[in-house]
C-alpha positions in Angstrom: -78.0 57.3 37.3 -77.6 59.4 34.3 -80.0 62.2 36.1 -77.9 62.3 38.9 -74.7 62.9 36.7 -76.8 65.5 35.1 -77.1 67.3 38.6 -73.6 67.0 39.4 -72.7 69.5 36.7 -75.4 72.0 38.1 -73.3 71.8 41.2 -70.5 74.6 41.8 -68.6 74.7 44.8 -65.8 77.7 44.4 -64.8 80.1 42.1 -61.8 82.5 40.8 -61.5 84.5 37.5 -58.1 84.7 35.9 -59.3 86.3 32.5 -56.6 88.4 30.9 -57.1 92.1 31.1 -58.7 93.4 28.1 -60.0 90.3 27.0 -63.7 89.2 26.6 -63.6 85.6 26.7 -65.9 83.2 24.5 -69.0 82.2 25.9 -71.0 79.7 24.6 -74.8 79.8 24.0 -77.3 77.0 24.7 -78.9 75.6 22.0 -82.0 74.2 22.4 -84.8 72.3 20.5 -88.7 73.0 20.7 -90.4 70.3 19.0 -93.8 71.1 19.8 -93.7 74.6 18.1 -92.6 72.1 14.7 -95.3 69.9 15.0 -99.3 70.1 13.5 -101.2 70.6 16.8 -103.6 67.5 15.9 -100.3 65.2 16.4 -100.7 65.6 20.2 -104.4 64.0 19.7 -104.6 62.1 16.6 -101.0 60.6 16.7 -99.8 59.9 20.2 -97.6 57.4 19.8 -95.6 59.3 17.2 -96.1 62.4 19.3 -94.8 60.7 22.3 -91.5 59.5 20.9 -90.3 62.7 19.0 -90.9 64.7 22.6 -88.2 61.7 24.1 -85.6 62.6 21.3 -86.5 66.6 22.2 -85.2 65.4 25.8 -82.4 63.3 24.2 -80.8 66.1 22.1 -82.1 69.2 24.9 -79.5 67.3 27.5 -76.7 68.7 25.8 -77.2 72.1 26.3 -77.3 71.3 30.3 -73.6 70.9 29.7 -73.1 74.2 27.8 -73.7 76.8 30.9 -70.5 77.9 32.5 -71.1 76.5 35.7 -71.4 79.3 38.4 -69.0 79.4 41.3 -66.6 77.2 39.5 -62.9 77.3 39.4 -62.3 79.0 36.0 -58.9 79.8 34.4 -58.5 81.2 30.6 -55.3 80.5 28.9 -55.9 82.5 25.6 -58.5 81.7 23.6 -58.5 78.2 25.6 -61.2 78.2 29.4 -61.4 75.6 32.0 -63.4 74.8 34.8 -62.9 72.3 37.5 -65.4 71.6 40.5 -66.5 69.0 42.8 -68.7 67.3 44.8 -68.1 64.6 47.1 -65.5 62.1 45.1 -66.8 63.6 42.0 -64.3 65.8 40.3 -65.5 67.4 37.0 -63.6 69.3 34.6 -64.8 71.2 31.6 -62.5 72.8 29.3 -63.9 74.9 25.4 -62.6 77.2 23.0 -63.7 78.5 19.7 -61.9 77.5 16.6 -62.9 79.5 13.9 -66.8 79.9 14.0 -67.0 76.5 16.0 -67.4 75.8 19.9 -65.5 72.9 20.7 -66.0 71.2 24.1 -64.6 68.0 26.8 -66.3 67.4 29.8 -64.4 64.7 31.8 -66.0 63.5 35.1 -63.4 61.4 37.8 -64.5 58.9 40.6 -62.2 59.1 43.6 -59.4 59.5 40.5 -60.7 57.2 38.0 -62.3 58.5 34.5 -66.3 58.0 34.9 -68.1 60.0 32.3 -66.8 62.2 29.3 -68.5 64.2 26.7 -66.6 65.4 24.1 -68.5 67.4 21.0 -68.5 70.9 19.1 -71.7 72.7 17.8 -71.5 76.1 15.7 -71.4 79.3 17.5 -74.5 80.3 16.0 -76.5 76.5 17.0 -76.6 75.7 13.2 -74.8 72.1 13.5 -73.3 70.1 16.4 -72.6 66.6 17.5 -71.0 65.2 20.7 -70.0 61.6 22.2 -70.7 60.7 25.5 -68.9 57.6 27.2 -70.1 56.1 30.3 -67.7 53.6 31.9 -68.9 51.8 35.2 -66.3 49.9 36.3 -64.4 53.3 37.9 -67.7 52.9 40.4 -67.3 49.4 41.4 -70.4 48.3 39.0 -68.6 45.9 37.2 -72.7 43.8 36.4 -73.8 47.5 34.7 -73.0 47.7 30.9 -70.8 50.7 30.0 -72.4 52.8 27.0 -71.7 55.4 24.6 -74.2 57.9 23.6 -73.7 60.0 19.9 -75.9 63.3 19.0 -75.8 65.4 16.0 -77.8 67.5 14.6 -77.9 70.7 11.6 -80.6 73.6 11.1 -80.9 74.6 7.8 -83.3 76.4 5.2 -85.0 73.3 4.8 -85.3 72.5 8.6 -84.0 70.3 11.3 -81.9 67.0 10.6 -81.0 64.7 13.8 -79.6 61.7 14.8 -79.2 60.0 18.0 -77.7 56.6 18.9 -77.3 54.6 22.5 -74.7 51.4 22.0 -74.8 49.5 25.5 -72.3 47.4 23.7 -72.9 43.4 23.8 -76.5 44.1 25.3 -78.5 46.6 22.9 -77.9 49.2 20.1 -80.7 51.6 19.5 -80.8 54.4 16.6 -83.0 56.9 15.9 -82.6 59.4 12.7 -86.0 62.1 12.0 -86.1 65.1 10.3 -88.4 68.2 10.8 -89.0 70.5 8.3 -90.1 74.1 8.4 -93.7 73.2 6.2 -94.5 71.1 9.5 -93.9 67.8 7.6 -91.2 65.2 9.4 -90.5 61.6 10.1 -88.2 59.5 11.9 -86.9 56.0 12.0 -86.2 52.9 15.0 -83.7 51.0 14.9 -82.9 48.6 17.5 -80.0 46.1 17.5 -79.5 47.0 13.4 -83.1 46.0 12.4 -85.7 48.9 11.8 -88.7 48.5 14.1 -90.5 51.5 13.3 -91.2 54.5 11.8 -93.4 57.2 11.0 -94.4 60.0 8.1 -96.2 63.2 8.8 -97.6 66.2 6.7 -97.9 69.6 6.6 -101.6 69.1 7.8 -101.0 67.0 10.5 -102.1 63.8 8.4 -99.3 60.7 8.6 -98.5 57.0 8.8 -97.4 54.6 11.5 -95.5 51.9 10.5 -94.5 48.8 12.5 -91.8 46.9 10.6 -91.5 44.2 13.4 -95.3 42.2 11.5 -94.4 40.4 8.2 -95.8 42.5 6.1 -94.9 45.9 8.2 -98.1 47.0 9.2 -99.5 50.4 8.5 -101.3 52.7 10.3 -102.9 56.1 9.3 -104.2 58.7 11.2 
């Protein structure tokens, strides 16, 4: 399901430009993350596991930027420094409004079901990529699926001298809550942290050198594994 809402916003039906004369409107840029290029090649080989689930949160926090193209062929209107779009598809209706404040790209995506409120993402990220953070609210019910849990997804992230700092949450509310926090710094060194339902399951330290730890904190002791 969440695939398919990610193709509905890479689908634009018609278009008009109503840009005031003169004016170059604010366009946003996509920021995206390349882990692999932060990693020590041996992590691939040596440490799949931890390879493995810092690839899933490059996924996780590279979904954003799907949402930060100006979808072509979309109804567009600027109302000074203020754009919107609107498009849809089928009963889908999606409309996605941004403007800069300051040095900051603010952004709402709000996605309708035959009228009802399905899916919004609301967030803002630096113009130049350095920080950002958005909230995503899913909320079946407007489709009928009253058996499938609504959930709320939270993303932030800042780029610094130091390196990358992330942080990445799902909350399926009354079913599961799962966290995950890493850091990846410019050396090559990193970690991140699990946590599922407010207990820490597991979590992992790497150097420079591409030599690290495992650690599975669900075994009394936690268990440690080196690679």
């Amino acid at each position: 399901m969440k695939k398919f809402i990610y193709l509905l916003f890479g689908i634009a039906l018609l278009s008009c430009n109503d840009e005031p004369a003169g004016e170059t409107p604010f366009e946003p840029s996509v920021t995206t993350f390349n882990f692999e290029e932060r990693l020590p090649q041996n992590m691939q080989t040596d440490a799949p596991l931890v390879y493995s689930q810092v690839i899933v949160m490059q996924a996780q926090m590279n979904a954003v930027g799907a949402f930060m193209n100006n979808p072509d062929g979309a109804n567009r209107s600027v109302v000074q420094s203020r754009t919107d779009y609107n498009w849809s598809y089928g009963d889908f209706n999606i409309d996605y409004n941004y403007v800069l404040v300051g040095d900051q790209y603010q952004f709402l995506y709000t996605v309708t079901y035959q009228g009802a409120a399905y899916y919004t993402i609301e967030g803002w990220q630096m113009a130049d990529g350095s920080a950002g953070y958005y909230v995503s609210t899913v909320d079946f019910d407007a489709l009928g699926m009253e058996d499938f849990p609504d959930y709320t997804t939270e993303v932030s992230w800042t780029s610094n001298a130091a390196g990358l700092q992330m942080e990445l949450s799902f909350d399926f509310g009354d079913t599961m809550q799962v966290f995950y926090e890493m850091a990846m710094n410019n050396d090559g060194s990193g970690d991140f942290a699990y946590t599922l339902n407010g207990d820490l399951t597991f979590s992992a330290q790497w150097n420079s050198d591409g030599t690290g730890q495992w650690t599975d904190h669900m075994t009394s002791p936690p268990t440690v594994t080196y690679w």
